[in-house]
C-alpha positions as CSV (number, residue, x, y, z in Angstrom):
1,X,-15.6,78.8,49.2
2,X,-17.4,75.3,49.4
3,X,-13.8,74.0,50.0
4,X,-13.4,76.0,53.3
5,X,-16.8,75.3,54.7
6,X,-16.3,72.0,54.0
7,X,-12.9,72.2,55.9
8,X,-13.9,74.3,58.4
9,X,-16.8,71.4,59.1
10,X,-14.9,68.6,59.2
11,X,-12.7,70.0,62.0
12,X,-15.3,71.0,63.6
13,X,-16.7,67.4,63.5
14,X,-13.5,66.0,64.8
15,X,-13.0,68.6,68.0
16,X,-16.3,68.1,68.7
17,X,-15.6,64.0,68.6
18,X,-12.9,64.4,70.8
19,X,-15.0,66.5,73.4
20,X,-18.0,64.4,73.3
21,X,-16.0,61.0,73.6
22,X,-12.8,61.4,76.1
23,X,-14.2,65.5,78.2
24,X,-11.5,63.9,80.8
25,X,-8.7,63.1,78.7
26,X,-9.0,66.6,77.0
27,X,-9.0,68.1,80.7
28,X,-5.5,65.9,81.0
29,X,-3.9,67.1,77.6
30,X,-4.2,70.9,78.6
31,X,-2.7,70.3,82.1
32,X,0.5,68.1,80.4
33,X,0.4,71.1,77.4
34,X,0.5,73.6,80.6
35,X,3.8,71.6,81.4
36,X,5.4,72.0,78.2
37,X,7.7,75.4,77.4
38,X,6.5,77.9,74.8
39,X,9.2,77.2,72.3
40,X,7.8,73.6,72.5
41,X,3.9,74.2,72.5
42,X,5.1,76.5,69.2
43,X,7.0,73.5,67.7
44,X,4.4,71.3,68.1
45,X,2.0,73.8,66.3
46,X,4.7,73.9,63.6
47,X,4.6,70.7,63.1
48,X,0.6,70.1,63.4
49,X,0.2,73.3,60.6
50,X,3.4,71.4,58.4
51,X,0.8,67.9,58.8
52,X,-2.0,69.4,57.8
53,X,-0.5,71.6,54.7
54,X,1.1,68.0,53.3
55,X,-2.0,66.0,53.9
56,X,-4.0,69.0,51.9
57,X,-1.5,69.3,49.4
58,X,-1.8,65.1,48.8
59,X,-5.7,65.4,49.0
60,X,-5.0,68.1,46.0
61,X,-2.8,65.2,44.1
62,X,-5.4,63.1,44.1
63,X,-8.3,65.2,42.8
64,X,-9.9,66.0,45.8
């Protein structure tokens, strides 16, 4: 349970980054993700959820 929570934190820490830091840039991401198609915006998600599964998976290899 400590594991998510601690996840669940440091995302929250990093969204909340981006936010703070660069509100106009986010405001330009969602209007080019607007642009995309659906099969694409999916795809990308694919990809971001394959990412984070590997990167956990390493953290794992090394003891985390």
């Amino acid at each position: 349970m400590e594991h998510l929570l601690l996840a669940l934190g440091l995302v929250l820490i990093v969204e909340g980054l981006a936010y703070a830091l660069a509100p106009s840039l986010i405001e330009e991401l969602l209007k080019a993700l607007r642009d995309l198609s659906h099969a694409m915006r999916r795809n990308i998600g694919l990809l971001c959820l394959g990412t984070g599964v590997a990167l956990v998976w390493f953290a794992k290899l090394l003891g985390a």
